[in-house]
N, C-alpha and C positions, 0 to 999 in steps of 0.2 A: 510393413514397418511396425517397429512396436517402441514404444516410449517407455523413460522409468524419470520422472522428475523427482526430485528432491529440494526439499525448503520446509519456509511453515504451511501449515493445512489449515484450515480453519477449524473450528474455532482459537484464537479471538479472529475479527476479520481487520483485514491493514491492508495498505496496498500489493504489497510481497503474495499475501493468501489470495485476495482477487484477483491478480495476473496468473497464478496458480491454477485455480480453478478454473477460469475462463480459457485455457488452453485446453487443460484436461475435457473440459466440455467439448469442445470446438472440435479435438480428435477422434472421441465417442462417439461425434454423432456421425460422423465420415466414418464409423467402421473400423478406427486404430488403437486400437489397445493403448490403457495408456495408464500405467499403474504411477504412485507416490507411496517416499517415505517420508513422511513427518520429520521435522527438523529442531520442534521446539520444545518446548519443556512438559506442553500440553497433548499429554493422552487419553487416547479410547484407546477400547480395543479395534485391534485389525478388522475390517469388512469391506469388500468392495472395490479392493485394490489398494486401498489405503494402510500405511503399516506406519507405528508406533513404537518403534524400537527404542529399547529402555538407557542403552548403553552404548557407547561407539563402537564397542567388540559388534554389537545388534545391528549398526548399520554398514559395516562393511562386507558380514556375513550375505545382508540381505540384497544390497549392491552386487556382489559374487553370483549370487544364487538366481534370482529377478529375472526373468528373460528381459533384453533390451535389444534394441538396432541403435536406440539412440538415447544416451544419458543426459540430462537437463537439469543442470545445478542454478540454484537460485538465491543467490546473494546479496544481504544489506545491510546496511548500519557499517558494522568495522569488518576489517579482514584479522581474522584470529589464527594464531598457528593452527590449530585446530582443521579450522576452517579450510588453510591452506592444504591441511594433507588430505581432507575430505574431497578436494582438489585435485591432488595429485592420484589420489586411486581413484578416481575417476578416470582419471586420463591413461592408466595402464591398465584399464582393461582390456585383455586381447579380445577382437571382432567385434569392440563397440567404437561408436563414435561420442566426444563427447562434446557438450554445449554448456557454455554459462552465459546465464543473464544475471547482469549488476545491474542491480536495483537505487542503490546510494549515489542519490543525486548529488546530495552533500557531501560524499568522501574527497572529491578530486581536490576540493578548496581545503581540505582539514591541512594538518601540519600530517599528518600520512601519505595522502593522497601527493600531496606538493613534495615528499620525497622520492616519487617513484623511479625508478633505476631499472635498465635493465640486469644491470647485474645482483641485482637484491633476487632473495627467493622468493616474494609476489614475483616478478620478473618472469623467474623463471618458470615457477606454477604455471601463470596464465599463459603464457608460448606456449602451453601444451596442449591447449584447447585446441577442436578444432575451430572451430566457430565462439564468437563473441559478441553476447547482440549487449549492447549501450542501449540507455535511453535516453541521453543526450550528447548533444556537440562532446559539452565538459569530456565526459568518459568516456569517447572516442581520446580526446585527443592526449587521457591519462594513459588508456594501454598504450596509445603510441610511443609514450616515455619510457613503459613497460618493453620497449621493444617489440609489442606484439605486433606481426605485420597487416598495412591497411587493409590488405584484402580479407583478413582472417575477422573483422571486428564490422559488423553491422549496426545501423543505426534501426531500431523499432520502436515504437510507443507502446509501452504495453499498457492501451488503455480499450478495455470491452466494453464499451459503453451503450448502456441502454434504461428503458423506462419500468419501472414496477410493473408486472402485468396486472392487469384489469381488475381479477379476481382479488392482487392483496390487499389483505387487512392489516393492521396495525395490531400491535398486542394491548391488550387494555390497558394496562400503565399509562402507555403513550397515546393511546386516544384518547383518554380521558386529560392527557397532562394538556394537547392540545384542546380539546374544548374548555377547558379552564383557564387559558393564556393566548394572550395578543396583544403585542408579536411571540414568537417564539425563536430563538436563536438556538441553534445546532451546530454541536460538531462531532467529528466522527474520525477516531484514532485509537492509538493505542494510550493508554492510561501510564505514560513514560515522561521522564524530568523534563524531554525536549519539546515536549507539548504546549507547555507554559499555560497547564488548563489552573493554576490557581489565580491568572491573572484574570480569564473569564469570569469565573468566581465572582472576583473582586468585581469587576468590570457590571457584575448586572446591577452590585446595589446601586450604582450613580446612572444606569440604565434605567430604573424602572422610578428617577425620581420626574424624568421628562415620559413616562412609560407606564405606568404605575401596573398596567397588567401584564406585565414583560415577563417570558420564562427564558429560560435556558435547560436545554435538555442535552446531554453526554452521553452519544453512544460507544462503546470499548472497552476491552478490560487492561489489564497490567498489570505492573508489580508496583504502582500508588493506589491502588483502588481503598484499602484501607484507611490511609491519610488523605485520599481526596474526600470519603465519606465522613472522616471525623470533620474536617475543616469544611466542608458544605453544613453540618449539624450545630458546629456554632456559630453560623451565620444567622441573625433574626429570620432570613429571608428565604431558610433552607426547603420550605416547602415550594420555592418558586425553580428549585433546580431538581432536574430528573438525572440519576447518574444510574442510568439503562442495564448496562451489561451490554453483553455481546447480544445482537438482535440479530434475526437471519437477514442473509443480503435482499433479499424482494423487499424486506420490510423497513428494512433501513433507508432502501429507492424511495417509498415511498412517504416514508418519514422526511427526509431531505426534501422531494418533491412537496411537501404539504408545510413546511417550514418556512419561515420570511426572510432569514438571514443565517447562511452557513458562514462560519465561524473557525479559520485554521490559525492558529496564532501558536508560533513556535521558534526553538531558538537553535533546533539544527535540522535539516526537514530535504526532502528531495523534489521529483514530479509525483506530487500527489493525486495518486485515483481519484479521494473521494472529490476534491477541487473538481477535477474533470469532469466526475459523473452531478454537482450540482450547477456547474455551467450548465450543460446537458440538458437538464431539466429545468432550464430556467430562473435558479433562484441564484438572486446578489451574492459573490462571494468575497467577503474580507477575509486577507490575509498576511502574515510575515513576509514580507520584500526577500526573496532568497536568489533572487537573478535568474530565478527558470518558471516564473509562474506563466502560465497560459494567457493569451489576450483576454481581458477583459475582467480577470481578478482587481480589485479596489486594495492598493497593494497599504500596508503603515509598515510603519519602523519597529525593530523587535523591540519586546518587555517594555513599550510604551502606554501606561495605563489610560492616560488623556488622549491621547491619538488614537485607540482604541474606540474608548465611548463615544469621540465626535464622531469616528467615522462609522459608528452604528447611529447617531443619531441622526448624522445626513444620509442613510442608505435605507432607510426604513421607506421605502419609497414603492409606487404602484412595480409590481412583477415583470421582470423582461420576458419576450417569447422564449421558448423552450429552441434549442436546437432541431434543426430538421436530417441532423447528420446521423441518422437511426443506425447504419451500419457501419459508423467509421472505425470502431472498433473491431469490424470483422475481418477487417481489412487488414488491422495489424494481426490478426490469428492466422490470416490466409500467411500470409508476411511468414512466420514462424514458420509452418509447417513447408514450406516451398524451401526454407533453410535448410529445413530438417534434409529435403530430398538432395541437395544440391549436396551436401555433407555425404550425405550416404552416396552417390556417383561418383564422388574424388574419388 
């Protein structure tokens, strides 16, 4: 069996690129080839099975050309024409099979999602899959509207969850930002309008007046990274905010894991990895109420600045145990790939 997934790749890291990589890992190390093409704006050069194609002409070519058994499209945010026909040629490749995971927890509730039709061309597109893995109830029961049939759309968590190994270190920025602050609140996204990271922002100067050595650290990039940095610079308080960049993911684990309070507050949002992997490792997580958070999120109401702050100021509290579910993650990889084979025997 040999795989060709397509999406974003890392860098920046987002939920979409950790479910990404955490497959590609999973099937490497069983032996299964398993190349990607990059899907976003963000280029390297090709190495490693990884390819960066400049142009849509770039990725249909490489689609064609690519050995696969099994093609794995990996979709979020909106469905774009675009998008759809990167879809459809997927799906008429002769002697492959193809698969999509929808990633947008949020689409089913948009005014998109709530048009779904079989006779629309999403409709039609996704009937042509063979296979549909959901990561939630919601998106199962949108392709259903899609007319896709029950059997063809599987539910999976795409969440790989695990601990920093042993050996990571922290990049010195961030060691040092932690030895200089306490608490430290973190969060970890992409640097997009629906993040609502200038409410954070706002949020730490009436945090650090019950706080007074309180940081906040951003790890992510995006297309606000500019205006999140001017608008952190004229805040009196800008040395008390670290706006990271992309950090590799061991370091990020362990950043989260060393942090007192993770922080998702957003105004359009799906099943978030990073929520999962700081359950995971034990640390409180506050977040936007979005109807799919996992037990045990301390949920507030969106673009609320005062329900916000109380709710960091009651949560600053001794550390929960860490999860003891070290493989549950692996569990949804085995998940995947057992798809993969069942696909390929039809």
């Amino acid at each position: 069996m040999k795989v060709l997934q397509l999406g974003p790749y890392p860098p920046p890291h987002g939920g979409v690129q950790t479910n990404l990589v955490a497959i590609r890992r999973f099937l490497r190390e069983r032996g299964i080839p398993c190349a990607v093409i990059n899907l976003t704006r963000h280029r390297r050069t090709n190495a490693d099975d990884v390819y960066y194609p400049k142009t849509a002409l770039e990725v249909f070519k490489l689609l064609r050309q690519l050995p696969a058994d099994i093609v794995h499209l990996h979709l979020g945010g909106h469905v774009t024409s675009r998008l759809l026909g990167l879809g459809l040629a997927c799906c008429a490749l002769p002697g492959r099979r193809a698969v999509l995971t929808f990633h947008s927890g949020g689409y089913p509730s948009s005014a998109a999602g709530q048009s779904a039709r079989p006779s629309s061309l999403r409709g039609f597109v996704f009937r042509r899959f063979d296979k549909i893995i959901a990561v939630n109830e919601e998106i199962i029961e949108m392709f259903q509207r899609f007319g896709v049939p029950a059997h063809r759309i599987q539910l999976i968590l795409p969440h790989a969850l695990s601990a920093p190994p042993p050996e990571t270190k922290l990049p010195d920025s961030l060691k040092n930002f932690f030895e200089s602050h306490s608490p430290v609140l973190l969060t970890v996204g992409l640097l997009e309008p629906e993040y609502d990271l200038a409410l954070q922002i706002e949020a730490l100067s009436l945090v650090r007046q019950n706080f007074p050595d309180a940081g906040l650290m951003i790890i992510g990039s995006g297309s606000l990274a500019a205006d999140l940095r001017r608008r952190v610079d004229e805040q009196p308080y800008s040395a008390h905010i670290l706006l990271c960049g992309d950090v590799p993911h061991d370091a990020t684990l362990r950043a989260i894991a060393e942090s007192d309070l993770f922080l998702r507050t957003t105004l359009y949002d799906g099943d978030s990895i990073s929520v999962r992997e700081a359950l995971h490792l034990g640390v409180p997580v506050i977040a936007t109420d979005n109807g799919m958070r996992p037990e045990g999120v301390i949920l507030i109401p969106p673009a609320r600045l005062e329900a916000l702050c109380e709710t960091i100021k009651n949560n600053l509290a001794p550390r929960r145990a860490a999860s003891n579910s070290a493989d549950a993650g692996e569990e949804n990889l085995a998940a995947i790939v057992n798809l993969y084979r069942e696909v390929l025997e039809q």
